[in-house]
C-alpha positions in Angstrom: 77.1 44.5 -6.3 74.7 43.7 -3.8 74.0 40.2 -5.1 78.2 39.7 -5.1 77.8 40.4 -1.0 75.4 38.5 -0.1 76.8 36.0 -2.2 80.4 36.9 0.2 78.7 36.9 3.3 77.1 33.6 3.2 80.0 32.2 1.7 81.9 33.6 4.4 79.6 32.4 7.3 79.7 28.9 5.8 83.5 28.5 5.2 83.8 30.7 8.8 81.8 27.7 11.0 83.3 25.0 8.6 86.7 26.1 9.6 85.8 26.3 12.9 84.4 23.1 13.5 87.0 21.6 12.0 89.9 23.6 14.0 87.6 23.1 16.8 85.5 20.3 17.2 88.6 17.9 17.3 87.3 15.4 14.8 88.6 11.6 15.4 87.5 9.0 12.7 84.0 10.7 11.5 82.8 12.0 15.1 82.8 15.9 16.4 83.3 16.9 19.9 81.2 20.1 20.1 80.7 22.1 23.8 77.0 23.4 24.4 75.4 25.5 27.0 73.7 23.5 29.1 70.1 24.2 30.0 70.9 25.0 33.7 72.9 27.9 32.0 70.9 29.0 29.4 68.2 29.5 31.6 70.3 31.4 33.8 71.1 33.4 31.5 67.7 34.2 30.1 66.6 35.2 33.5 70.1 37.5 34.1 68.9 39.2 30.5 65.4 40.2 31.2 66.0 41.0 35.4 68.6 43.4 34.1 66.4 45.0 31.7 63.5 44.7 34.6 65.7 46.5 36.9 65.7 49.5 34.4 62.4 49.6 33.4 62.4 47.7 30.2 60.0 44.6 29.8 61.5 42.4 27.3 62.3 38.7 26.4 65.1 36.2 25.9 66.3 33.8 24.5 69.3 31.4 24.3 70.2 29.5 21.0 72.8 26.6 20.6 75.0 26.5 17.1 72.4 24.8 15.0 69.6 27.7 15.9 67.6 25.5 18.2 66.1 27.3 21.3 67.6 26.1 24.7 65.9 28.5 26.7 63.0 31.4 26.5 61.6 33.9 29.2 59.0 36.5 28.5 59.3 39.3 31.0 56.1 40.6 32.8 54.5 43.0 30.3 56.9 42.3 27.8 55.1 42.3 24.4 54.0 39.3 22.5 56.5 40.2 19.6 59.6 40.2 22.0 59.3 36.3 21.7 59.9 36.1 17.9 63.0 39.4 17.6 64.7 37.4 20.5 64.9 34.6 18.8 65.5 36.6 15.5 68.4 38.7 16.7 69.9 35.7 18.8 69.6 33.2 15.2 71.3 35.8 13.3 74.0 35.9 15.9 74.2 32.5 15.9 74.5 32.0 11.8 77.1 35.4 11.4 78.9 34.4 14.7 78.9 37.6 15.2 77.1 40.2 18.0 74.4 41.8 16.1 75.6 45.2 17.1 78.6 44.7 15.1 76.8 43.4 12.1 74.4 46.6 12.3 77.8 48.6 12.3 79.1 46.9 9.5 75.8 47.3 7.4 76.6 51.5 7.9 79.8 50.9 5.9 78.8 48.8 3.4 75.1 47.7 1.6 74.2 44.9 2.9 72.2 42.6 0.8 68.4 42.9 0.0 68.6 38.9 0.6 69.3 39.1 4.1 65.7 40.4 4.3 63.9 37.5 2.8 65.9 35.1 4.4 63.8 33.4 7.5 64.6 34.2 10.8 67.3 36.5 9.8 67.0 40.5 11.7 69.6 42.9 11.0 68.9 44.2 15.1 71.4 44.9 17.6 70.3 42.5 20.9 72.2 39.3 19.7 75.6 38.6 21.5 77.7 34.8 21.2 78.1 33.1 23.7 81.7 31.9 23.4 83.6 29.2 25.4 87.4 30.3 24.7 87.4 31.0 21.3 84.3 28.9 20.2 81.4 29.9 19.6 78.5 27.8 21.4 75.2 29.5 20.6 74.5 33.1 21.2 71.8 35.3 23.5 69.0 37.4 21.5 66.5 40.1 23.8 63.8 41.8 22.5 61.7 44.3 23.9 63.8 47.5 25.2 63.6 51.0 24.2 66.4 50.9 21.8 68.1 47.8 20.2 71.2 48.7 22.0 69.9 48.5 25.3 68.8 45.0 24.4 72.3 44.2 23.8 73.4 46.1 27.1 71.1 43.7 28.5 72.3 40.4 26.2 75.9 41.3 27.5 75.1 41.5 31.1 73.5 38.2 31.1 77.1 36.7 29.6 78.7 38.9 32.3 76.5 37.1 34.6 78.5 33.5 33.6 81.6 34.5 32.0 83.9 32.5 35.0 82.0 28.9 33.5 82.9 30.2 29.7 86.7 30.2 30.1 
């Protein structure tokens, strides 16, 4: 049973951002047109994540991650641990290959097994703290932060960096 989901969820994921990109992505002759966050905003947005955690006491890290996993933009907090770096990027890449917030993924894992694969897979962290960054209904990348009290607060803190540049992602 457990092999048959895993076996659903990455076939779901796969056929999930090939539909997508091809509703999407407005394919003419062989060439995409994709949107990305551009590094101005990514970095923004890293620095919105951890000042909002800063500003309640959490010391934690950020990252932001396009569509094909590839970091745009990082910020370790002051004091924020060494390992904040890598669950960032962990919770932010599983987002990104779900296209789904983290948080919901965790939720979903409490009503059904998930699959012992999703634990050797690399890079993959079943962690609330990764949010997608959408532009309309597409998903660009996503936000992963690491380091809080309490996965949830690191998604508190994901969100408020979004909420920081929602007017530019309509």
């Amino acid at each position: 049973m457990l092999k048959a989901l895993s076996t659903s969820l990455a076939f779901t994921a796969c056929a999930a951002a090939s539909m997508a990109m091809a509703q999407g992505a407005g394919s003419a002759g062989g060439v995409l047109a994709t949107h990305r966050i551009s590094a101005e905003m990514a970095h923004e947005m890293v620095g919105a994540a951890v000042t909002s955690c800063a500003g309640q006491g959490y010391k934690v890290s950020a990252v932001v991650l396009d569509m094909d996993g590839v970091r745009q933009a990082q910020l370790r907090g002051d004091g924020a641990g060494i390992h904040t770096l890598e669950s960032s990027f962990h919770k932010a890449y599983t987002a990104v290959t779900f296209e789904i917030d983290t948080i919901d993924l965790v939720e979903r894992s409490k009503a059904a097994p998930v699959s012992t694969s999703i634990a050797k897979l690399p890079n993959l962290l079943l962690a609330q703290g990764g949010v997608i960054v959408r532009w309309g209904n597409e998903a660009i990348g996503a936000i992963g932060v690491g380091g809080a009290p309490g996965s949830d607060l690191d998604t508190r803190c994901a969100r408020a960096s979004l909420d920081k540049v929602r007017d530019r992602l309509k």
